[in-house]
Jmol script that loads the backbone (N, CA, C; Angstrom):
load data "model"
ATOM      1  N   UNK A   1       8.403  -1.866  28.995  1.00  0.00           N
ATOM      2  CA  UNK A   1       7.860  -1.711  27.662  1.00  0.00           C
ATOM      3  C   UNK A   1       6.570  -0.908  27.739  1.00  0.00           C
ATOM      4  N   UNK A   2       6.428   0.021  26.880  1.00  0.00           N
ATOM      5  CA  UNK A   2       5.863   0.963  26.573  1.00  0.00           C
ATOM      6  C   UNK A   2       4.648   0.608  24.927  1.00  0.00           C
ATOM      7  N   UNK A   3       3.575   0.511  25.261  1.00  0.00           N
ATOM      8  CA  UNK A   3       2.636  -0.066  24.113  1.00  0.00           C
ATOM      9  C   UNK A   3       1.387   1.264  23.879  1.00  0.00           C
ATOM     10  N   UNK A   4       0.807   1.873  23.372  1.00  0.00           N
ATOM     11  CA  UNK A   4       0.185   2.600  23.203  1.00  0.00           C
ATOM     12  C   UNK A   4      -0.376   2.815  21.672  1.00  0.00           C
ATOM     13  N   UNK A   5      -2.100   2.670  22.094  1.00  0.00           N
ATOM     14  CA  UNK A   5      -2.552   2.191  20.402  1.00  0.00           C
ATOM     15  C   UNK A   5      -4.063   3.311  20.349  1.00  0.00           C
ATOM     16  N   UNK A   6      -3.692   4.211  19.402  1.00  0.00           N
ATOM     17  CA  UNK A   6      -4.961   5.187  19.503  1.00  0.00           C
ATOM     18  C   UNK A   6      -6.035   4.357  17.806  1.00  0.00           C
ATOM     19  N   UNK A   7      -6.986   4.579  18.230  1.00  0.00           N
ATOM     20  CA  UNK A   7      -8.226   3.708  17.482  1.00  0.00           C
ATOM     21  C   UNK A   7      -8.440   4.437  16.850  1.00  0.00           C
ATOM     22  N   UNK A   8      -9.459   3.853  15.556  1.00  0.00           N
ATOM     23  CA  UNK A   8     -10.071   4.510  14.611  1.00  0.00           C
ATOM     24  C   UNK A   8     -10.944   5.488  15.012  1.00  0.00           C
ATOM     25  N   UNK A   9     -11.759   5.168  16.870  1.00  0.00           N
ATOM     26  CA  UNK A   9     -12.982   6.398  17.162  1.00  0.00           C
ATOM     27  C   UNK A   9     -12.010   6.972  18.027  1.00  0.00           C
ATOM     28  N   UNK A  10     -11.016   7.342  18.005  1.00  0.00           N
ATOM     29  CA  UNK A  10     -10.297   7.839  18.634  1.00  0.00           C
ATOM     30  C   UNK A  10     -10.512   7.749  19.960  1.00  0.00           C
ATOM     31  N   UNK A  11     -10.383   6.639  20.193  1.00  0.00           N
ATOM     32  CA  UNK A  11     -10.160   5.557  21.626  1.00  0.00           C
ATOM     33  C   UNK A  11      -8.393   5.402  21.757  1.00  0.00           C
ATOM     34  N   UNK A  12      -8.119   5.451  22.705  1.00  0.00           N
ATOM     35  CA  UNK A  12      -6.399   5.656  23.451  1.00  0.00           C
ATOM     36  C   UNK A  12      -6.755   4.550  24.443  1.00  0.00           C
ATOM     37  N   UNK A  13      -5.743   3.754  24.171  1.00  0.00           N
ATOM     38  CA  UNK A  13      -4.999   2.807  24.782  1.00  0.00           C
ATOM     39  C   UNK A  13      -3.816   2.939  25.793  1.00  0.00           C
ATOM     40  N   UNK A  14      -3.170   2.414  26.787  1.00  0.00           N
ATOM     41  CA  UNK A  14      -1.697   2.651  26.564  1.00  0.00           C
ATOM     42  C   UNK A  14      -1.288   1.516  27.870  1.00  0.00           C
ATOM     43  N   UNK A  15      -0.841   0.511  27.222  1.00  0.00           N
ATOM     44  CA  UNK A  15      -0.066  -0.357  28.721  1.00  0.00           C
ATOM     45  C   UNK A  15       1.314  -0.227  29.080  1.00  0.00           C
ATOM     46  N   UNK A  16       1.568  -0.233  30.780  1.00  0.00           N
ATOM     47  CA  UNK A  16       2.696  -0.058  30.914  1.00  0.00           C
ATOM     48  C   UNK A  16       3.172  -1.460  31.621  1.00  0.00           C
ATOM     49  N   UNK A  17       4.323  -2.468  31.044  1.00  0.00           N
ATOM     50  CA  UNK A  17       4.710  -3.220  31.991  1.00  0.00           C
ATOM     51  C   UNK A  17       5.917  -3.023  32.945  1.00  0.00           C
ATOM     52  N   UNK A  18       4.742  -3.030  34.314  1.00  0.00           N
ATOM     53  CA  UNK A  18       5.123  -2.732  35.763  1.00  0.00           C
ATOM     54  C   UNK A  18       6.272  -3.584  35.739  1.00  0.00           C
ATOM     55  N   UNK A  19       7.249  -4.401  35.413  1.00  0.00           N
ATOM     56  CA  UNK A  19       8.430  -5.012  35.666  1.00  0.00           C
ATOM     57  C   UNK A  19       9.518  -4.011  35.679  1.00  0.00           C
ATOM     58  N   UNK A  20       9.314  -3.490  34.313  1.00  0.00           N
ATOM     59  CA  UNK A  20      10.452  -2.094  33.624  1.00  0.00           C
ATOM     60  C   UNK A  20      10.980  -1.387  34.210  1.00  0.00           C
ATOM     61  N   UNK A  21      11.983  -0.953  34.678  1.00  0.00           N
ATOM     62  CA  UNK A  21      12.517   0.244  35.684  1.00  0.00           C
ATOM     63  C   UNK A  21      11.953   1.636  35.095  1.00  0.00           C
ATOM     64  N   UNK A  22      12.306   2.848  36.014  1.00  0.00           N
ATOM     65  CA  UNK A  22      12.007   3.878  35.488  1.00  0.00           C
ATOM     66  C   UNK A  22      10.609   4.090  35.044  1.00  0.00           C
ATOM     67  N   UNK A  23      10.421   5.021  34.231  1.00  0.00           N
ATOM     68  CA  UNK A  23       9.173   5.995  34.619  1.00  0.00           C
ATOM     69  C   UNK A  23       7.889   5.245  34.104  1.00  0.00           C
ATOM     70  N   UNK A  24       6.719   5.071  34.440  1.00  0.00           N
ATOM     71  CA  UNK A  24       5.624   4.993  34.293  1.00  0.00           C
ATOM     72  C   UNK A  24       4.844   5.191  34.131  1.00  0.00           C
ATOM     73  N   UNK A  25       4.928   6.324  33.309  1.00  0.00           N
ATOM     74  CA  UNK A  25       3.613   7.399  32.748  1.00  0.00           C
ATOM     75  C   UNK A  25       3.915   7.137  31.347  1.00  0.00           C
ATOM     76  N   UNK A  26       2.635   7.441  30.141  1.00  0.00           N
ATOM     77  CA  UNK A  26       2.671   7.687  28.923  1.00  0.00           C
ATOM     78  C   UNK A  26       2.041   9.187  28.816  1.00  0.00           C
ATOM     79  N   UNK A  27       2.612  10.025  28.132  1.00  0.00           N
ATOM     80  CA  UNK A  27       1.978  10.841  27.257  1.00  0.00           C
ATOM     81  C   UNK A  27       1.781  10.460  25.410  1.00  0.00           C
ATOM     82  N   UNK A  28       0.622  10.928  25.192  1.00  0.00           N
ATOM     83  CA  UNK A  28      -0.045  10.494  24.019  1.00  0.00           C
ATOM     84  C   UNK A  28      -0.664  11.664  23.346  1.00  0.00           C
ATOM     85  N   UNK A  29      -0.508  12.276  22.187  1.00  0.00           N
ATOM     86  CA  UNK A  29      -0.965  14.168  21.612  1.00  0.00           C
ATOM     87  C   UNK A  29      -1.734  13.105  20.089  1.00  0.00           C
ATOM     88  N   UNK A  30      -2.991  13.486  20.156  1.00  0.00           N
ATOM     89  CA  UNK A  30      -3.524  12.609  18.639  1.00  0.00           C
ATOM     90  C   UNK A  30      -2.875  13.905  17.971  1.00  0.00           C
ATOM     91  N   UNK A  31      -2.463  13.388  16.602  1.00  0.00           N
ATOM     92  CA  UNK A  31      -1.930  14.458  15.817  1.00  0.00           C
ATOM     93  C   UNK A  31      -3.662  14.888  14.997  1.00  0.00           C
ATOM     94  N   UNK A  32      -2.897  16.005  14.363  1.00  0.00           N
ATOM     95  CA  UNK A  32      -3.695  16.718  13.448  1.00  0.00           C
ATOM     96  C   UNK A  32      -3.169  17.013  12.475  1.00  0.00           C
ATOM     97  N   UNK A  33      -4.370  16.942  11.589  1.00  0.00           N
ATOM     98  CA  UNK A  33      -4.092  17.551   9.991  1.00  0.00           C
ATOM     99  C   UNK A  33      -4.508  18.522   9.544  1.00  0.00           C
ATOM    100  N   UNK A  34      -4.207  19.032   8.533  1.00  0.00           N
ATOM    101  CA  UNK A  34      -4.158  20.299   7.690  1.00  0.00           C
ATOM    102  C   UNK A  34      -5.291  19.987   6.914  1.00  0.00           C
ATOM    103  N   UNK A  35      -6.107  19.511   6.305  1.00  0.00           N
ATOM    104  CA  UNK A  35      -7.332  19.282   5.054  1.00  0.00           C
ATOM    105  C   UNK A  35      -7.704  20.298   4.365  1.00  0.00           C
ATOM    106  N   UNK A  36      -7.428  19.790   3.462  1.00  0.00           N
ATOM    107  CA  UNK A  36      -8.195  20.748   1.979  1.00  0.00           C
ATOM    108  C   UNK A  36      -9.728  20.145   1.945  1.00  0.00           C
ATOM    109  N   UNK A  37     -10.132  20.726   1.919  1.00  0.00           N
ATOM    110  CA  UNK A  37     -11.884  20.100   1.417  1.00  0.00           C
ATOM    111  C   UNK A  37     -12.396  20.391   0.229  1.00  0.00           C
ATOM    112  N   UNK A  38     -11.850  21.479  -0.551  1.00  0.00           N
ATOM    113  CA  UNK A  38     -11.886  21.044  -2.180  1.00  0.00           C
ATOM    114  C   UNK A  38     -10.860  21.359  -2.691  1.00  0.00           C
ATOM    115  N   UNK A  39     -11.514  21.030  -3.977  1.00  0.00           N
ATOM    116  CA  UNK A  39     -10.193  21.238  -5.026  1.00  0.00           C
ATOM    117  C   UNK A  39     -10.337  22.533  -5.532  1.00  0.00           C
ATOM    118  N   UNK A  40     -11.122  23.379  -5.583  1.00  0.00           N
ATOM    119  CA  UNK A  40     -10.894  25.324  -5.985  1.00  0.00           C
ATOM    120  C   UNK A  40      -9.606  25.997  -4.642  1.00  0.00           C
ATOM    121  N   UNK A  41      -9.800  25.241  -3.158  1.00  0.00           N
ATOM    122  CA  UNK A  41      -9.118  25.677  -2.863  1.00  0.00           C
ATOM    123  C   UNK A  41      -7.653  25.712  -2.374  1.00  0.00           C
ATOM    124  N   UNK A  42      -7.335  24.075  -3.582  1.00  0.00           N
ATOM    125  CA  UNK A  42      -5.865  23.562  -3.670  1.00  0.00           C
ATOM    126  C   UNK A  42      -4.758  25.925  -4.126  1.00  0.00           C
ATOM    127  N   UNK A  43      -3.907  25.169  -3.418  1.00  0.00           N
ATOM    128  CA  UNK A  43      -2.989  27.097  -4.008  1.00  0.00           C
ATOM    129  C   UNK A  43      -2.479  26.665  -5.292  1.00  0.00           C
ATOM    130  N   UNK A  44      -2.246  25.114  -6.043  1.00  0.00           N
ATOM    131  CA  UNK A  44      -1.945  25.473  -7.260  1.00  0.00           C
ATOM    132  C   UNK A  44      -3.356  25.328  -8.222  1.00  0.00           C
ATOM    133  N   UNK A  45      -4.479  25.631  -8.162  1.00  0.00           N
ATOM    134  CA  UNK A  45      -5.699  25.924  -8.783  1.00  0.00           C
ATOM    135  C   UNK A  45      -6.354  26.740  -8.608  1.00  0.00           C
ATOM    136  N   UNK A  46      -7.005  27.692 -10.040  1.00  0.00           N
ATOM    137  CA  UNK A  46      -7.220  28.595 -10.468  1.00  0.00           C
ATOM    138  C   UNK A  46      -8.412  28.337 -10.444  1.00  0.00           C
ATOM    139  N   UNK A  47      -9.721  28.018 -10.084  1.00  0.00           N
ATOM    140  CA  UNK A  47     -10.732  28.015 -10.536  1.00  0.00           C
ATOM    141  C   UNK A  47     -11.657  28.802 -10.847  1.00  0.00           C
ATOM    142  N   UNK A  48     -11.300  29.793 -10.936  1.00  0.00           N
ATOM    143  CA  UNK A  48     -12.141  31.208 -11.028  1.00  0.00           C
ATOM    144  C   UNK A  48     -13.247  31.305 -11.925  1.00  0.00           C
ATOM    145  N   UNK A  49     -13.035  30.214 -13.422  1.00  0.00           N
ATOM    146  CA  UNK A  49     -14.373  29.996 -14.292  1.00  0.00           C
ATOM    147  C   UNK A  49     -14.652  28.925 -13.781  1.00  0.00           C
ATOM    148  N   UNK A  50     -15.513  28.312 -13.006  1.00  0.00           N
ATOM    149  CA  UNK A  50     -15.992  27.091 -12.943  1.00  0.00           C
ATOM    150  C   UNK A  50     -17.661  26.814 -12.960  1.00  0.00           C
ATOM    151  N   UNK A  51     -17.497  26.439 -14.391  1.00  0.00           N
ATOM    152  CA  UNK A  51     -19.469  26.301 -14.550  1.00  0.00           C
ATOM    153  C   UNK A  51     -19.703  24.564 -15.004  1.00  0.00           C
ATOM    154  N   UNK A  52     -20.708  24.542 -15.305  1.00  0.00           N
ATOM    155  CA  UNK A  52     -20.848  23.002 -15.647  1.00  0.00           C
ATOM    156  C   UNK A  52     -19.999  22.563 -16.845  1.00  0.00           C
ATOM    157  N   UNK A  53     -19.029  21.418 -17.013  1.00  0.00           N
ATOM    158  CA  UNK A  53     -18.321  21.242 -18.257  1.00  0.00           C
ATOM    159  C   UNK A  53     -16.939  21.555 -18.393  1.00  0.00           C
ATOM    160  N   UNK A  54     -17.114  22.258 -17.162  1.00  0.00           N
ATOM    161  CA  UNK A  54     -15.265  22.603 -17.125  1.00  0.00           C
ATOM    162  C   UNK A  54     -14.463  21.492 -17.266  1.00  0.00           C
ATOM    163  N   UNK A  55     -13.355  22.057 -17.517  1.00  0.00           N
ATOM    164  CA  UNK A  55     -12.481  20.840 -17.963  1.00  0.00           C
ATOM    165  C   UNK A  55     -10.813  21.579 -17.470  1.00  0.00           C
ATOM    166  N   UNK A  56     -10.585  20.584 -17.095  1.00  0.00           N
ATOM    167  CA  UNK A  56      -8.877  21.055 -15.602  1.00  0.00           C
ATOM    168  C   UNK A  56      -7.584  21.085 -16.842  1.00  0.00           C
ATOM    169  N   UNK A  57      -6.831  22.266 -16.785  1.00  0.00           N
ATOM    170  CA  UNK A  57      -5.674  22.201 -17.632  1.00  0.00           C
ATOM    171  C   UNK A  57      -4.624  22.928 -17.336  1.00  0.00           C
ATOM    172  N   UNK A  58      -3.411  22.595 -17.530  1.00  0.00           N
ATOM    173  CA  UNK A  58      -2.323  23.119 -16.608  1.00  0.00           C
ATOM    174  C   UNK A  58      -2.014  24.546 -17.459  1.00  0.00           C
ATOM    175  N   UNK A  59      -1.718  25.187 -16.845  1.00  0.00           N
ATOM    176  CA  UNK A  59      -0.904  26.658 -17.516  1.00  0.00           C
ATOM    177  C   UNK A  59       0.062  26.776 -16.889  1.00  0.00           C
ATOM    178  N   UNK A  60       1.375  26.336 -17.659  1.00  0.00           N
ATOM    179  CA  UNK A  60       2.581  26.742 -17.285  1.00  0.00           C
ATOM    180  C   UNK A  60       3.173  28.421 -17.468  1.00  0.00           C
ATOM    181  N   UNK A  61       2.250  29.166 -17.414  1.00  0.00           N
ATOM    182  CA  UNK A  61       2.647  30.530 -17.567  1.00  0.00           C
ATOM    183  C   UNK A  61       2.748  30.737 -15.714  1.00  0.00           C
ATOM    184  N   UNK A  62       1.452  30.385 -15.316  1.00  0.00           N
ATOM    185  CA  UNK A  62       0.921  30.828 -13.666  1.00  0.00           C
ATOM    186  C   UNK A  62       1.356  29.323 -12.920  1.00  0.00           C
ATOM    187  N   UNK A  63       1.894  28.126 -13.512  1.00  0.00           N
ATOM    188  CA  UNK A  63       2.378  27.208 -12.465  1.00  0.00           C
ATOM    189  C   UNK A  63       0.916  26.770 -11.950  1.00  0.00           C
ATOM    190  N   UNK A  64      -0.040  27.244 -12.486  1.00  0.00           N
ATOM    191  CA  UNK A  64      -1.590  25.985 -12.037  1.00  0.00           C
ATOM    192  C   UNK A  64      -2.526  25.521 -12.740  1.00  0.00           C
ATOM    193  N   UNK A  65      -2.861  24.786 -11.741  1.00  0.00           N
ATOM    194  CA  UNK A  65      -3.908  24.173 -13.103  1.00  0.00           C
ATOM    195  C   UNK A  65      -5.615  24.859 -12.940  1.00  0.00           C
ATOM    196  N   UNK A  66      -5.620  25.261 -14.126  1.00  0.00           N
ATOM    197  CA  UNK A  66      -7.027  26.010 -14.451  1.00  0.00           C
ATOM    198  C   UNK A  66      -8.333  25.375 -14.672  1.00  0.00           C
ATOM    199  N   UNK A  67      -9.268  26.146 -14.805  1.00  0.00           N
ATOM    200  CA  UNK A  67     -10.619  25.732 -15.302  1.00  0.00           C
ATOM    201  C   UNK A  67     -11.155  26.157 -16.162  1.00  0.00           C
ATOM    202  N   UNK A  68     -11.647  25.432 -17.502  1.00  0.00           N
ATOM    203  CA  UNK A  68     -12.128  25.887 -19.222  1.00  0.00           C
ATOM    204  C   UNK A  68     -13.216  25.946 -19.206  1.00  0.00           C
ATOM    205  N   UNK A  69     -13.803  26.284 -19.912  1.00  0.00           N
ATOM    206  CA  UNK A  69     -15.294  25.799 -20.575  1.00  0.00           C
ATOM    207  C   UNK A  69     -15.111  25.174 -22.017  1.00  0.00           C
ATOM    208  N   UNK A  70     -13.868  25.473 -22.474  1.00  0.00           N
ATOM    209  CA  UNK A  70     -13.322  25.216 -24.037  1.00  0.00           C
ATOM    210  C   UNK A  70     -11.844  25.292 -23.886  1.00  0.00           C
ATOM    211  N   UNK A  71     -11.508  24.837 -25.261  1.00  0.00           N
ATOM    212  CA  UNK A  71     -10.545  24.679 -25.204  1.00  0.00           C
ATOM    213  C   UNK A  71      -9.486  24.994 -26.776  1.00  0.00           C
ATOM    214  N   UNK A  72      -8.922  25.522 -26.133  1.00  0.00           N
ATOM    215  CA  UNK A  72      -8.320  26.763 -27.782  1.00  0.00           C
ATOM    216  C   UNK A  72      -6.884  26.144 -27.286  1.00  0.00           C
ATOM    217  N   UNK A  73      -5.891  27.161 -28.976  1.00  0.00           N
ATOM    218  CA  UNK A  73      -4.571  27.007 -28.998  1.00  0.00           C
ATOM    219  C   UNK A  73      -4.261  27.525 -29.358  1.00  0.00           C
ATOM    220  N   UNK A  74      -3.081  28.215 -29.242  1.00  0.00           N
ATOM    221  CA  UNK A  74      -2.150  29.420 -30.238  1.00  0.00           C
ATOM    222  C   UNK A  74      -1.547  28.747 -30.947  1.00  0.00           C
ATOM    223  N   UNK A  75      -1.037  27.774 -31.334  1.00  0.00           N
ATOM    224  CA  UNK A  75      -0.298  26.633 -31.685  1.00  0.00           C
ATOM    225  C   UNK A  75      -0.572  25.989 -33.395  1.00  0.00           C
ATOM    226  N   UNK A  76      -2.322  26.128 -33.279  1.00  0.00           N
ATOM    227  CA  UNK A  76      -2.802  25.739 -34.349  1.00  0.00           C
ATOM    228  C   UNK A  76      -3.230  24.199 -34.412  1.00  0.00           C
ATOM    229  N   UNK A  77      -2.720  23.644 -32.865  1.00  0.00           N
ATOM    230  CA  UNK A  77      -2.480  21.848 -33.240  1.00  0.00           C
ATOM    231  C   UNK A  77      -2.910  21.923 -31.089  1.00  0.00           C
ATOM    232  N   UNK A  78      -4.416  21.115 -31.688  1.00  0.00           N
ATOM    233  CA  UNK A  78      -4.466  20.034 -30.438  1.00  0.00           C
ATOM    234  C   UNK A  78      -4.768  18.862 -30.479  1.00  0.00           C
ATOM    235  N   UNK A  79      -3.761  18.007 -29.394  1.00  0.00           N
ATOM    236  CA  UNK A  79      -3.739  16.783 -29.149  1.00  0.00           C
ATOM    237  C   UNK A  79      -4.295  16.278 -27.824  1.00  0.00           C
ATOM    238  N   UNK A  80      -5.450  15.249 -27.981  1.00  0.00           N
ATOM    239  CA  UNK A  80      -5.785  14.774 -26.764  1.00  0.00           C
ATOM    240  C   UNK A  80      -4.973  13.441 -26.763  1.00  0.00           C
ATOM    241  N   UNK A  81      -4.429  13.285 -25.666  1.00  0.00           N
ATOM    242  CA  UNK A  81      -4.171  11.729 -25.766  1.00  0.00           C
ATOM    243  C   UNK A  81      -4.527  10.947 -24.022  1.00  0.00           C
ATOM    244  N   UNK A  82      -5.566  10.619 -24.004  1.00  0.00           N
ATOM    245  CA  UNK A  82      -6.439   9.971 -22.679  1.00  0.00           C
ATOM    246  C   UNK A  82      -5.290   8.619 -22.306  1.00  0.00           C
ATOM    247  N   UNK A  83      -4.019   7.982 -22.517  1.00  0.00           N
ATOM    248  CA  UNK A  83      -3.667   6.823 -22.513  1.00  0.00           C
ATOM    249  C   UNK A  83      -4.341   5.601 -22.922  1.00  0.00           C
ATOM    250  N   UNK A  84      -3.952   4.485 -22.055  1.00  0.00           N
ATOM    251  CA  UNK A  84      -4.403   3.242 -22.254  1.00  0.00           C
ATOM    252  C   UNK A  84      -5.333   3.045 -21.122  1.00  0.00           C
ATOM    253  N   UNK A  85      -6.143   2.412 -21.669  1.00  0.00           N
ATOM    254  CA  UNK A  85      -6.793   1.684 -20.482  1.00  0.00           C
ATOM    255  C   UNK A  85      -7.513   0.263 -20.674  1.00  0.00           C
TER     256      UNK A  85
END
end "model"
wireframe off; spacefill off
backbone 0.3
color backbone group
């Protein structure tokens, strides 16, 4: 049996019990991640206006979500609806 426990400070563990036939080595690879560190540079966000007050809204023309300072309509009709809480 094969036990191997990598830690939160990225401390590696790994016991082998010597009874077990066969091999006796562990290999162990800490994985890695990909991180975004903000949100301007998510690929579906547009942030190109971003000043104080912006406000995040999807545009289904470009598939992302943008950044306002205001907020208009061709429509003639806006609806906020924040849910329940």
């Amino acid at each position: 049996m094969v036990k191997a426990v990598l830690g939160r400070n990225n401390g590696l563990s790994a016991n082998i019990n010597k009874n077990n036939a066969g091999a006796q080595q562990v290999s162990v690879q800490t994985p890695t991640i990909n991180s975004v560190n903000t949100f301007k540079s998510l690929s579906d966000v547009n942030a190109s206006t971003l000043n104080d007050g912006a406000l995040i809204q999807y545009d289904a023309a470009t598939e992302k979500f943008i950044t306002k300072t205001e907020i208009s309509t061709e429509t003639g009709t806006i609806t906020f609806n924040g849910g329940s809480f």
